[in-house]
py3Dmol code that shows the C-alpha trace and the ligand (Angstrom):
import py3Dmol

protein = """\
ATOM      1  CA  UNK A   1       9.130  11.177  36.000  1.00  0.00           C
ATOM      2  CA  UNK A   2       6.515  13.685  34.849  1.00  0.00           C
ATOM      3  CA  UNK A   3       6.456  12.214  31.405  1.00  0.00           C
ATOM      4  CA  UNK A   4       5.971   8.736  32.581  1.00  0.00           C
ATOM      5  CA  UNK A   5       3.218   9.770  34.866  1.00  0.00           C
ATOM      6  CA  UNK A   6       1.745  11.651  31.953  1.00  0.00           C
ATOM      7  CA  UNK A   7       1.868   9.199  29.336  1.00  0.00           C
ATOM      8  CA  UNK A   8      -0.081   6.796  31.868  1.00  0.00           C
ATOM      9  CA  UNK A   9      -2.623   9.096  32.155  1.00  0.00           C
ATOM     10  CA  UNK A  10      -2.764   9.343  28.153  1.00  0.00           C
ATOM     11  CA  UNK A  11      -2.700   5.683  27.987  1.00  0.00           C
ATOM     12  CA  UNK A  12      -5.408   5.305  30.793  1.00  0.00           C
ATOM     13  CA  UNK A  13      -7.890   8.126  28.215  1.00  0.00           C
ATOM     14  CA  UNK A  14      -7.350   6.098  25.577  1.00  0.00           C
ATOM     15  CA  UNK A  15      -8.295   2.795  27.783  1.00  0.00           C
ATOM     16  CA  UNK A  16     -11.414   4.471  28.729  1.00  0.00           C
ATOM     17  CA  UNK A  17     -12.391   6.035  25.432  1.00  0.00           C
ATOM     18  CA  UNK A  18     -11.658   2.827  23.543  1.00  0.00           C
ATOM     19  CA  UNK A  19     -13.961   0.785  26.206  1.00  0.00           C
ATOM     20  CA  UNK A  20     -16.803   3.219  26.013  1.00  0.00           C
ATOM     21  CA  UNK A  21     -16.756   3.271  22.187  1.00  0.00           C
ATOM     22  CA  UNK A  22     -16.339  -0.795  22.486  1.00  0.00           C
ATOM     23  CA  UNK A  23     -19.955  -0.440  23.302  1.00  0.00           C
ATOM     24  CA  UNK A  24     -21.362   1.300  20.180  1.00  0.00           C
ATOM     25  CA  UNK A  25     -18.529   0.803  17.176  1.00  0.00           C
ATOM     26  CA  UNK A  26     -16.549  -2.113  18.061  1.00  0.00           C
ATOM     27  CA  UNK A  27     -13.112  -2.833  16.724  1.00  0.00           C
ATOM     28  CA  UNK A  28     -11.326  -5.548  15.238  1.00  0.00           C
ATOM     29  CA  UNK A  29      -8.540  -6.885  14.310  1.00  0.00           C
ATOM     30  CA  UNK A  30      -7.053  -4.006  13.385  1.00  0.00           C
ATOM     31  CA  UNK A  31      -3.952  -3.783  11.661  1.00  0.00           C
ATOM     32  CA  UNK A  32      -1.772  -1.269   9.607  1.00  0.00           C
ATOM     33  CA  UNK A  33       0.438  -2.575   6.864  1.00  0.00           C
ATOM     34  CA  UNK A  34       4.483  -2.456   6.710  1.00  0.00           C
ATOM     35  CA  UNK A  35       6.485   0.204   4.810  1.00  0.00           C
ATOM     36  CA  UNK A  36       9.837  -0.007   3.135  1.00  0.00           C
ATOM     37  CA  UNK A  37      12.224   2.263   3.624  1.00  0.00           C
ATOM     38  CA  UNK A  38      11.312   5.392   1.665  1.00  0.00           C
ATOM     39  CA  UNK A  39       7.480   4.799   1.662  1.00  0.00           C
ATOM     40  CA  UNK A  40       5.440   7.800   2.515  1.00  0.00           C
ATOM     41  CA  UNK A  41       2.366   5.923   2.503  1.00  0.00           C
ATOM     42  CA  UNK A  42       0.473   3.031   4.045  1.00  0.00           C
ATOM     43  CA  UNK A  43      -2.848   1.567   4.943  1.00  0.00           C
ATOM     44  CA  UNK A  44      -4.844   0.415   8.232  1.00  0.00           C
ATOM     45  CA  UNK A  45      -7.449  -2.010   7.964  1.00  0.00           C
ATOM     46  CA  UNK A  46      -9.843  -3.300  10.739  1.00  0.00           C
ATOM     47  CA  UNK A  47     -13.537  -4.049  10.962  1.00  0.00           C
ATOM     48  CA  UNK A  48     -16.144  -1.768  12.660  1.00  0.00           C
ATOM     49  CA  UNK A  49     -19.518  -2.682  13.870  1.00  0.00           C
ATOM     50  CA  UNK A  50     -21.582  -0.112  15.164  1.00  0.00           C
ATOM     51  CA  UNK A  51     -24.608  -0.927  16.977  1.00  0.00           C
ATOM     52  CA  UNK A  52     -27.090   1.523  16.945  1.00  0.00           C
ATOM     53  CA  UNK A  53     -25.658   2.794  13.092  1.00  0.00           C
ATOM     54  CA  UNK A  54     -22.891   5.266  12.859  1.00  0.00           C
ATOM     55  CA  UNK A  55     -20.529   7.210  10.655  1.00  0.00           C
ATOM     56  CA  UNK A  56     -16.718   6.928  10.199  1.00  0.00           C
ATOM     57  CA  UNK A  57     -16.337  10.484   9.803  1.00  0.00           C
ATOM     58  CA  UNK A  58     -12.108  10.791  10.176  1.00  0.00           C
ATOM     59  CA  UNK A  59      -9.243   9.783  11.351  1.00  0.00           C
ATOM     60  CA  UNK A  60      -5.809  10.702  12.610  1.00  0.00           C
ATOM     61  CA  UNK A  61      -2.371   9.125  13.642  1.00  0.00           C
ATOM     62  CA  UNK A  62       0.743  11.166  14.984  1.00  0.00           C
ATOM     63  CA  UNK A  63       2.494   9.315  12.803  1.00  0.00           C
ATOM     64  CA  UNK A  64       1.074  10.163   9.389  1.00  0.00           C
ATOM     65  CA  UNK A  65       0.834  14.050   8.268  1.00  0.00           C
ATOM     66  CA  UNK A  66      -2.244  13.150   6.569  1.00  0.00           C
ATOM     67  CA  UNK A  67      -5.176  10.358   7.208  1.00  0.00           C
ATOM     68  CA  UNK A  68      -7.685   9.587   5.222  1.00  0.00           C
ATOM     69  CA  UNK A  69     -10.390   7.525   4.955  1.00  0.00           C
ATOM     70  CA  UNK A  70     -10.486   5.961   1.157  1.00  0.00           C
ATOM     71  CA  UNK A  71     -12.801   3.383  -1.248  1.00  0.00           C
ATOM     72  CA  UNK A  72     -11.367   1.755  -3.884  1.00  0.00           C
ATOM     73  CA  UNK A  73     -12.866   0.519  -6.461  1.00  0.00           C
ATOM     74  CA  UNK A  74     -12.359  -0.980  -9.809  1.00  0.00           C
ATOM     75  CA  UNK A  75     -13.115   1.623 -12.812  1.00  0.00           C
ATOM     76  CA  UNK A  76     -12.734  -0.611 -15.904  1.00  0.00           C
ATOM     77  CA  UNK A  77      -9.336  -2.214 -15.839  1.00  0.00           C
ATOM     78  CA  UNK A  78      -7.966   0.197 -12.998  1.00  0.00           C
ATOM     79  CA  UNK A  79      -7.922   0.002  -9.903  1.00  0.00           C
ATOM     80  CA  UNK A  80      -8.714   3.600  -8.386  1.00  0.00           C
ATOM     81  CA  UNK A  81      -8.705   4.863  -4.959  1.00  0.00           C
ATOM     82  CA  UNK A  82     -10.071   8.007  -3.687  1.00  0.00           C
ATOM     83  CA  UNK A  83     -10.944   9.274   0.006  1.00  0.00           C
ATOM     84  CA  UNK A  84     -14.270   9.666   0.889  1.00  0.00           C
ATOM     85  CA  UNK A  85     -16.001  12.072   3.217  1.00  0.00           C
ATOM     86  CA  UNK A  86     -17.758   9.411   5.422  1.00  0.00           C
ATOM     87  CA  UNK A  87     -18.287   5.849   5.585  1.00  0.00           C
ATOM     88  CA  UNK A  88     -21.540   4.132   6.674  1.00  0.00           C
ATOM     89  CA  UNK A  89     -21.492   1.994   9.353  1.00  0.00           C
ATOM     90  CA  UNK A  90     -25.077   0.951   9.579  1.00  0.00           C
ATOM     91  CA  UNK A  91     -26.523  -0.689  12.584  1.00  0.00           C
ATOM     92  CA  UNK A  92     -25.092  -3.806  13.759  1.00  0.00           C
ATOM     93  CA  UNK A  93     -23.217  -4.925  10.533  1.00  0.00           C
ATOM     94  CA  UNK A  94     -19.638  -5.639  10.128  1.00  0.00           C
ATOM     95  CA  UNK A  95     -18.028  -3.288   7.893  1.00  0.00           C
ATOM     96  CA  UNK A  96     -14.659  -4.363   6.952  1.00  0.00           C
ATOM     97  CA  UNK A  97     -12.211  -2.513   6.204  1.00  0.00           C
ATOM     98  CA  UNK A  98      -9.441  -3.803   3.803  1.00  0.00           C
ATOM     99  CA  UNK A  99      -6.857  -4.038   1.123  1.00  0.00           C
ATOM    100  CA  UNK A 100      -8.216  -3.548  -2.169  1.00  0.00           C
ATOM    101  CA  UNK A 101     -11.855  -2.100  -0.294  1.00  0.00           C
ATOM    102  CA  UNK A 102     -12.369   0.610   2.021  1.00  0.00           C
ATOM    103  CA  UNK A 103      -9.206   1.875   4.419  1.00  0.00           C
ATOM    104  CA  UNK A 104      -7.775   4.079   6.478  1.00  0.00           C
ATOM    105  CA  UNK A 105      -5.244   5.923   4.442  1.00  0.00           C
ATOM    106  CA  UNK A 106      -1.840   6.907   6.210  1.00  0.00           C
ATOM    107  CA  UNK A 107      -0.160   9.423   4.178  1.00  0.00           C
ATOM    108  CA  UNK A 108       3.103  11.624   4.580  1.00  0.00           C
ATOM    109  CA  UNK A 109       4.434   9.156   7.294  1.00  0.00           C
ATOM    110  CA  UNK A 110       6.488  10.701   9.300  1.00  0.00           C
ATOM    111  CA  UNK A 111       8.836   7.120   9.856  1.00  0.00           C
ATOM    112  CA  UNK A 112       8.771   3.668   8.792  1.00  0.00           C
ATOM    113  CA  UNK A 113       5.940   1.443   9.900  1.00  0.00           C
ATOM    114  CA  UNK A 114       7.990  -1.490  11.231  1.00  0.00           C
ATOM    115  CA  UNK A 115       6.668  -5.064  11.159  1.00  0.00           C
ATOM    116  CA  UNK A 116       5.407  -5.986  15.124  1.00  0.00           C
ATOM    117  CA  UNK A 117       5.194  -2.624  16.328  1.00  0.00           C
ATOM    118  CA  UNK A 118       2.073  -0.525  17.090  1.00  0.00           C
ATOM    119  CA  UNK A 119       0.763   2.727  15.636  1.00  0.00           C
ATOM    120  CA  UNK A 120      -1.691   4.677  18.002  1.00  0.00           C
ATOM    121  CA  UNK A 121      -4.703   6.047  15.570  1.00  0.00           C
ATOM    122  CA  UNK A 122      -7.748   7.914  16.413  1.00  0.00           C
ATOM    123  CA  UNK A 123     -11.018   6.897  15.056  1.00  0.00           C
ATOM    124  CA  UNK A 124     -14.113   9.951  14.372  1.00  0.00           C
ATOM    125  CA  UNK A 125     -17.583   8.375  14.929  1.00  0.00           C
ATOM    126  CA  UNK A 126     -20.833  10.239  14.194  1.00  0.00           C
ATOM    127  CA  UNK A 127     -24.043   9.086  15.530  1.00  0.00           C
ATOM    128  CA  UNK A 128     -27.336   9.048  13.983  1.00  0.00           C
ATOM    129  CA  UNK A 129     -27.873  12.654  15.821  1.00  0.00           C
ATOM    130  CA  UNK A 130     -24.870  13.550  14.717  1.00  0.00           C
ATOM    131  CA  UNK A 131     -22.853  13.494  17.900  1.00  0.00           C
ATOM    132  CA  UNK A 132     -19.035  12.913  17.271  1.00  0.00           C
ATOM    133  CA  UNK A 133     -16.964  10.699  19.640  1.00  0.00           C
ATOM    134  CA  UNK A 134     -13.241   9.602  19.199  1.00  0.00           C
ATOM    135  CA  UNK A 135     -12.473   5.929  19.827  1.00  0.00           C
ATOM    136  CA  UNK A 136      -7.873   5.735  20.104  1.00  0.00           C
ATOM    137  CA  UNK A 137      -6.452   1.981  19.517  1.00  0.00           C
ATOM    138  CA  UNK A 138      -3.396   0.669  18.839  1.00  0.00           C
ATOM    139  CA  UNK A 139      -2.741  -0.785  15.885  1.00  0.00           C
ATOM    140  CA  UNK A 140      -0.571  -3.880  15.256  1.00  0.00           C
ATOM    141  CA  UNK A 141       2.051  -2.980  12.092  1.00  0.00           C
ATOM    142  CA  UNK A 142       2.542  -6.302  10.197  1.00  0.00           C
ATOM    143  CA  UNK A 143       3.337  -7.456   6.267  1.00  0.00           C
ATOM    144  CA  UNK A 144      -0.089  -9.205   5.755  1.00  0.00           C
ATOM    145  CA  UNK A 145      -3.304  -9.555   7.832  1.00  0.00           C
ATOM    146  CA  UNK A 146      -3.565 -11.071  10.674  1.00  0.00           C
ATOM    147  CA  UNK A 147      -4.828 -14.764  10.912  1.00  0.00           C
ATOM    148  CA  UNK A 148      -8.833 -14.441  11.284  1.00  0.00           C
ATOM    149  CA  UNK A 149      -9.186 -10.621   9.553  1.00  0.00           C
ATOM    150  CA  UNK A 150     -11.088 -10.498   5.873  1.00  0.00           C
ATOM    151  CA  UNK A 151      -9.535 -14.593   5.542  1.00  0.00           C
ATOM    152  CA  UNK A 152     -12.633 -15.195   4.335  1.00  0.00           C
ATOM    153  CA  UNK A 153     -12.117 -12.360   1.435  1.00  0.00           C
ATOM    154  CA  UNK A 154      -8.460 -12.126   1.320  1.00  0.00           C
ATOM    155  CA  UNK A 155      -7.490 -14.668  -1.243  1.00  0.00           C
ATOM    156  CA  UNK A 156     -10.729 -13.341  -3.064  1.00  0.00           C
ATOM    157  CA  UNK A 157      -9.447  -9.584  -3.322  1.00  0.00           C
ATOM    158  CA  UNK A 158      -5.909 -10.894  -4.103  1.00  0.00           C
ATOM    159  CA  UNK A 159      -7.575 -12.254  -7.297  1.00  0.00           C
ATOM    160  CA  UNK A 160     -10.036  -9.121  -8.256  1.00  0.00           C
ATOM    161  CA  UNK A 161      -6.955  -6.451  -7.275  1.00  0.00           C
ATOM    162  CA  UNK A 162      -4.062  -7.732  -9.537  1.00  0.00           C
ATOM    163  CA  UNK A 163      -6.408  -9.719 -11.945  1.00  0.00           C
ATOM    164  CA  UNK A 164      -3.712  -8.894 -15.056  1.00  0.00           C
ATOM    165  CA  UNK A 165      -0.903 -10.539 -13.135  1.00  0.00           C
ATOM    166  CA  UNK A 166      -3.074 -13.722 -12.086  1.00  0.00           C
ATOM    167  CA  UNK A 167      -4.538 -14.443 -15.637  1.00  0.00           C
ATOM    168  CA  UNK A 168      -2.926 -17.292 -17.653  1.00  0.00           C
ATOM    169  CA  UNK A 169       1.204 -16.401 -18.137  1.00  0.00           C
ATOM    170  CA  UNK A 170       1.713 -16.110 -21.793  1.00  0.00           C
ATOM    171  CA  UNK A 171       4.998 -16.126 -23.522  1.00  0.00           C
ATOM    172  CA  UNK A 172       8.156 -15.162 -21.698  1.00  0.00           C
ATOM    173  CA  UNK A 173       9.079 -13.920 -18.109  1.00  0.00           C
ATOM    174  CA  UNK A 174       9.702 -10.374 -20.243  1.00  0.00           C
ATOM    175  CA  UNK A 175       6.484 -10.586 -22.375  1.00  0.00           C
ATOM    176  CA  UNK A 176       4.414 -11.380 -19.273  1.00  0.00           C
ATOM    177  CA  UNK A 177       6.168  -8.414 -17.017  1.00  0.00           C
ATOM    178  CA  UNK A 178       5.758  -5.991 -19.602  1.00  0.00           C
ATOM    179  CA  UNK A 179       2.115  -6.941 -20.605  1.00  0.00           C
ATOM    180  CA  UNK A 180       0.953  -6.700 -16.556  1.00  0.00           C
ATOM    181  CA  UNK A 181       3.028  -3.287 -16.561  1.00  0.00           C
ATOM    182  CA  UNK A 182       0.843  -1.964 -19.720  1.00  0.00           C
ATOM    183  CA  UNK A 183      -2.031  -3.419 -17.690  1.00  0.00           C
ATOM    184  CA  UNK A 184      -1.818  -1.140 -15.091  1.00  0.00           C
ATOM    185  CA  UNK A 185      -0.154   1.880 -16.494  1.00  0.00           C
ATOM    186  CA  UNK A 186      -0.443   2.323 -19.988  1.00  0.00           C
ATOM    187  CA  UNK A 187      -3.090   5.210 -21.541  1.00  0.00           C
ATOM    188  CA  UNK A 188      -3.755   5.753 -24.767  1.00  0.00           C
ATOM    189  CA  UNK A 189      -3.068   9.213 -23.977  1.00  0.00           C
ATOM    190  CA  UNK A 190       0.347   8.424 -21.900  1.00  0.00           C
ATOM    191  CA  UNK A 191       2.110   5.173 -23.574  1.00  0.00           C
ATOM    192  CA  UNK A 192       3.903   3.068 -21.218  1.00  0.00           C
ATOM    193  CA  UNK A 193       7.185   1.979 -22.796  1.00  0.00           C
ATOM    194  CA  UNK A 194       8.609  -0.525 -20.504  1.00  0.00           C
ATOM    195  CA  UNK A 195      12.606  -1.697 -21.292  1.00  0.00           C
ATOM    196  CA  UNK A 196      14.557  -3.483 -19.882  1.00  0.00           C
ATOM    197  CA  UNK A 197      13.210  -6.252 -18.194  1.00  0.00           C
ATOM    198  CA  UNK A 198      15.977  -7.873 -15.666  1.00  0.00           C
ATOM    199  CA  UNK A 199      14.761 -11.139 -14.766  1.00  0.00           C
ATOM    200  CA  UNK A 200      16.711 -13.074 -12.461  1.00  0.00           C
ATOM    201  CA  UNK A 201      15.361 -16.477 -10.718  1.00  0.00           C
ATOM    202  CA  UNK A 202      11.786 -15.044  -9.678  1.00  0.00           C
ATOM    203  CA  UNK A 203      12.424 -11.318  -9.304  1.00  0.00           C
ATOM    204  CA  UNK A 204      12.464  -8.610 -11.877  1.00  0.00           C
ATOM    205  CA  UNK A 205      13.317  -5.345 -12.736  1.00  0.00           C
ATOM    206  CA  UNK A 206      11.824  -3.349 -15.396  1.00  0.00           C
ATOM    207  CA  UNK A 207      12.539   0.200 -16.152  1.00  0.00           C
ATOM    208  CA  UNK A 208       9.944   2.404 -17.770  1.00  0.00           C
ATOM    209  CA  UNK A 209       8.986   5.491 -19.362  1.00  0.00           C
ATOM    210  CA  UNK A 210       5.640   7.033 -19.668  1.00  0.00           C
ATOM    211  CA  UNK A 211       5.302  11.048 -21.119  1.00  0.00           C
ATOM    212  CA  UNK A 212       9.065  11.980 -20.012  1.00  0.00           C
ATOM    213  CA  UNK A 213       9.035  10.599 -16.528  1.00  0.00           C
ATOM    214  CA  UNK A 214       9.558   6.973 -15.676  1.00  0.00           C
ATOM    215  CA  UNK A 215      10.820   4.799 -13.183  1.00  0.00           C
ATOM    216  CA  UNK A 216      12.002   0.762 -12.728  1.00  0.00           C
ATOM    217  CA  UNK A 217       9.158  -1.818 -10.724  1.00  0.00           C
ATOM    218  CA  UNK A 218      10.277  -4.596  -8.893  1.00  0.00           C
ATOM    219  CA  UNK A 219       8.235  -7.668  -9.550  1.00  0.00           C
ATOM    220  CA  UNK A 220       7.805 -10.758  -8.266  1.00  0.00           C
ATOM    221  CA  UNK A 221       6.886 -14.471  -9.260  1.00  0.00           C
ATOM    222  CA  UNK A 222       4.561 -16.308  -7.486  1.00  0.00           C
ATOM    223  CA  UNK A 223       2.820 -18.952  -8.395  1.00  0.00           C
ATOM    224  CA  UNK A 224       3.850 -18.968 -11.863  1.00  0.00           C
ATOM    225  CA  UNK A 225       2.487 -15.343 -12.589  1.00  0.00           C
ATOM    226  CA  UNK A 226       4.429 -12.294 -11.794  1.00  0.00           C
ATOM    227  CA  UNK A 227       2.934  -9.184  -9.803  1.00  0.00           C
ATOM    228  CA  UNK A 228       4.310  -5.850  -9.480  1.00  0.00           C
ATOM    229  CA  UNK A 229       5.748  -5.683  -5.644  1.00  0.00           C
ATOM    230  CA  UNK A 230       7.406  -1.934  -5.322  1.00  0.00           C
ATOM    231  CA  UNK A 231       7.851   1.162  -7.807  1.00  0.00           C
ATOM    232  CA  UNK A 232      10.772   3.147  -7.061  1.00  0.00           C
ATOM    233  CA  UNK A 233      13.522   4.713  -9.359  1.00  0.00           C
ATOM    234  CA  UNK A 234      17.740   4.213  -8.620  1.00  0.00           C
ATOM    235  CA  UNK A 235      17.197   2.467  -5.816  1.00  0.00           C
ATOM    236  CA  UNK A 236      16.373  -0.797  -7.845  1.00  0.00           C
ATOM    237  CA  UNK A 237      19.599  -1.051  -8.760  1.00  0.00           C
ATOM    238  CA  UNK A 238      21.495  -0.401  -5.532  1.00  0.00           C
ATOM    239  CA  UNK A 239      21.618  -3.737  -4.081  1.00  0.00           C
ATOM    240  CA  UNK A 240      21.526  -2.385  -0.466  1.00  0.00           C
ATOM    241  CA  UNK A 241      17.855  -1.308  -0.855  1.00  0.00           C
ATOM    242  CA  UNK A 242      16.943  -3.924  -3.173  1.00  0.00           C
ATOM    243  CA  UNK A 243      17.399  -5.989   0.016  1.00  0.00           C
ATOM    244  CA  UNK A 244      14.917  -4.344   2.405  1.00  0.00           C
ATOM    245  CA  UNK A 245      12.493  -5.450   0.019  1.00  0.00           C
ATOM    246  CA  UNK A 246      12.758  -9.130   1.340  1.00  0.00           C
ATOM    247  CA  UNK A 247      15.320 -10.104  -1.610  1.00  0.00           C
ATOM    248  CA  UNK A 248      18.438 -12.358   0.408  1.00  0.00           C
ATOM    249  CA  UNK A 249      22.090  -9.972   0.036  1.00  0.00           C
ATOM    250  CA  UNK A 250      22.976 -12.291  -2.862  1.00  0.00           C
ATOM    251  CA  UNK A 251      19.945 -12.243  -4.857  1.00  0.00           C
ATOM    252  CA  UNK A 252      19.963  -8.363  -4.471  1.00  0.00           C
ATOM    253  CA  UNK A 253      23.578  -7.691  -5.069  1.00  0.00           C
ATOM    254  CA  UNK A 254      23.107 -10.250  -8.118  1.00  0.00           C
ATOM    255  CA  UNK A 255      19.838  -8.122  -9.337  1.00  0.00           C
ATOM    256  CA  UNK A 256      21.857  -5.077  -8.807  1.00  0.00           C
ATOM    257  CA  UNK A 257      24.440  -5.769 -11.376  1.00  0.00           C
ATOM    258  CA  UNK A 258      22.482  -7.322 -13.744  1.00  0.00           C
ATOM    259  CA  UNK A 259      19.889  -4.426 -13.867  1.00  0.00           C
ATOM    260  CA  UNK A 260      23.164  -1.932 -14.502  1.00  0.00           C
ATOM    261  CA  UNK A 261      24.725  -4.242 -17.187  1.00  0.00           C
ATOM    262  CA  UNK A 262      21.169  -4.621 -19.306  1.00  0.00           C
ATOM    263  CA  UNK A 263      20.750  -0.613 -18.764  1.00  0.00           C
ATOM    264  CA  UNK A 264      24.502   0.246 -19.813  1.00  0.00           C
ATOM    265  CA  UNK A 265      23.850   0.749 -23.166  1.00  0.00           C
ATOM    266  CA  UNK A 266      20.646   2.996 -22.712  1.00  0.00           C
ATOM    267  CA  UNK A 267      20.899   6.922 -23.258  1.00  0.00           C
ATOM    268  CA  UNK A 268      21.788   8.880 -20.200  1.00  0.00           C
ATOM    269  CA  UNK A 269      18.625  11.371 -21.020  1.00  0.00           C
ATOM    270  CA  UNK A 270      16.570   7.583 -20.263  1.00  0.00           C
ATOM    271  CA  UNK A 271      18.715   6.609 -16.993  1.00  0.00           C
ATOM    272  CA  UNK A 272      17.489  10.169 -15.978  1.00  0.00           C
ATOM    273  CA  UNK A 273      13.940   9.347 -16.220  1.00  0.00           C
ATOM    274  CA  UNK A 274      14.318   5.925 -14.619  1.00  0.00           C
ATOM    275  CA  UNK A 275      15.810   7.735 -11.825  1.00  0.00           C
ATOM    276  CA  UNK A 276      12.893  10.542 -11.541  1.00  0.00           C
ATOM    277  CA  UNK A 277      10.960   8.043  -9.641  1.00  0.00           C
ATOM    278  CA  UNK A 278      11.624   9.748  -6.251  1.00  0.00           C
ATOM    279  CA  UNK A 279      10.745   7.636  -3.210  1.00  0.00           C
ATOM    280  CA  UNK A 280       9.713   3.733  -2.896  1.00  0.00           C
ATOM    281  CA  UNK A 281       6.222   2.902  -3.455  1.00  0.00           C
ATOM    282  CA  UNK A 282       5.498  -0.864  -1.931  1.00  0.00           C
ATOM    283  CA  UNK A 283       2.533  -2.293  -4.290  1.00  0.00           C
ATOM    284  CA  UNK A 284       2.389  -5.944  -2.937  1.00  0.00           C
ATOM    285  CA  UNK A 285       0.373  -8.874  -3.888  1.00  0.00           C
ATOM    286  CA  UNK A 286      -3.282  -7.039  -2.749  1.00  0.00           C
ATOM    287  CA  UNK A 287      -2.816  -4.813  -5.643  1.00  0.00           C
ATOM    288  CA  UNK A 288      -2.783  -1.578  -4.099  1.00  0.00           C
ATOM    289  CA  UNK A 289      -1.085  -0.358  -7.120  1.00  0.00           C
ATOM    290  CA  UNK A 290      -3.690   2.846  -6.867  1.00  0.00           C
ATOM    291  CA  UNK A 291      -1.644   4.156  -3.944  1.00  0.00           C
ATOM    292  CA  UNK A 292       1.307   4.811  -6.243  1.00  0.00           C
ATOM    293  CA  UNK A 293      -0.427   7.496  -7.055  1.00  0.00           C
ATOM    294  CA  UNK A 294      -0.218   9.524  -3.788  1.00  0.00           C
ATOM    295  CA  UNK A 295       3.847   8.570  -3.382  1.00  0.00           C
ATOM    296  CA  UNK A 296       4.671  10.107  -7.016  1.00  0.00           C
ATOM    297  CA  UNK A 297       1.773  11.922  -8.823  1.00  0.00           C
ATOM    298  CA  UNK A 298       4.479  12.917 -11.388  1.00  0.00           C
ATOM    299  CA  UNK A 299       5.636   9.635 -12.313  1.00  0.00           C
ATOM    300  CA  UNK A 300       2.389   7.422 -12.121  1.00  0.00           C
ATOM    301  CA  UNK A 301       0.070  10.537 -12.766  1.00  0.00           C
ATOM    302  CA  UNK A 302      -3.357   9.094 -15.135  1.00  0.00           C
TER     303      UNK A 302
END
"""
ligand_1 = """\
1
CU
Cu -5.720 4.699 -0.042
"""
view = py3Dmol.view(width=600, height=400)
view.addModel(protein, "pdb")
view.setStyle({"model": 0}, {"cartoon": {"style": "trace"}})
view.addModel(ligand_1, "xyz")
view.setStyle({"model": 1}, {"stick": {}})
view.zoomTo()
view.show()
């Protein structure tokens, strides 16, 4: 009884704090993007408009260990991502916040973000005098943005995020995997080798190696050009997980075998890299290939 009464009363601060703020940063369609099973890390998008000019100064969820706010921006070829220590929100203009742009950065999750559920997070305003306030909504978990947030930019930022895997397919489903897979990962420094590719109908599985660690991607066709959709390392060949990444039980448990039967005759010493990518990172088609980089700094480290 206690509890109930007392999570009303939580609910009913986070009403009232979330009206008040509605005021002088308003926000909209929020939303906070799907995990796999295994992902430690995800992203919330929304847009802010403050009236009078603020600063989104922080933010916090009980469910991640860590949130950040982050930028990402294209540096040359590569897409990187960092977190940044405040972001403008000048007076009375829509700042968006979105895949492949600025987010809100949900890292060591403590449990899956399922699809048509809500996450609670706390926003961190500053105001021109510097006076903080805290604005708490609940944020929608789905696969994609909703209908009406960054439309206008989303097909846009699909383009500019995975730009290798959209140019004009050349040569065959293996040449084109492992060219988009260089793309991304390869350094002059770090060669990427990438072998095998496992192609089956318009999925793939390619292991590779990069400086002693490696890993196997799961990519996907679409449209006639294929885009890197999760990094992970066994678990792209065990059917059972291949399958909570959207694949049907057949076309995993097909993709399974085939994946073990074109690795059979590799060296064990390269079936132990492929299997040092610990965890599941989920890429998709906005090209947030940057966060990678948080899940498994040892395997995709640049
Ligand atoms: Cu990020």
């Amino acid at each position: 009884m206690n509890r109930v009464r007392l999570s009303a009363a939580t609910l009913l601060a986070a009403c009232l704090s979330t009206s008040l703020w509605a005021q002088t940063v308003e926000v909209k369609n929020a939303w906070a993007r799907a995990t796999v099973q295994g992902q430690k890390a995800s992203g919330a998008f929304m847009t802010l408009t403050a009236k009078d000019g603020a600063k989104l100064v922080s933010a916090s969820s009980p469910v991640a260990g860590v949130t950040e706010v982050h930028e990402m921006k294209m540096e040359g070829d590569v897409m990187k991502m960092r977190a940044v220590p405040a972001l403008d929100l000048p007076a009375g203009k829509a700042v968006e916040l979105k895949p492949g742009g600025y987010h809100v950065m949900l890292l060591d999750l403590k449990l899956p973000l399922q699809k048509d559920t809500t996450i609670p997070l706390t926003l961190v305003f500053k105001d021109a005098k510097g006076v903080e306030s805290k604005s708490e909504i609940k944020v929608p978990v789905s696969q994609m943005a909703p209908a009406g947030a960054a439309m206008s930019h989303g097909g846009h930022d699909a383009h500019a995020a995975h730009g290798a895997a959209m140019a004009a397919p050349k040569g065959s489903d293996a040449e084109q995997i492992t060219a988009i897979m260089k793309k991304q990962f390869d350094r002059p420094d770090a060669p990427l080798a990438v072998e095998p590719v496992t192609v089956q109908g318009n999925y793939a599985v390619a292991g590779w190696t990069q400086g002693g660690k490696g890993g196997r991607a799961l990519l996907q066709k679409d449209k006639g050009a294929w885009f890197i959709s999760v990094c992970a390392g066994d678990g792209l060949k065990d059917a059972k997980v291949l399958q909570t990444t959207g694949m049907s039980a057949d076309a995993a448990a097909a993709m399974a075998k085939a994946v073990v039967a074109a690795e059979s005759k590799l060296s064990k010493d390269k079936l132990k890299q492929f299997a040092s990518f610990e965890g599941m990172v989920k890429i998709g088609a906005e090209g947030h290939g940057a966060h990678g980089q948080h899940q498994a700094p040892a395997a995709h480290k640049h």
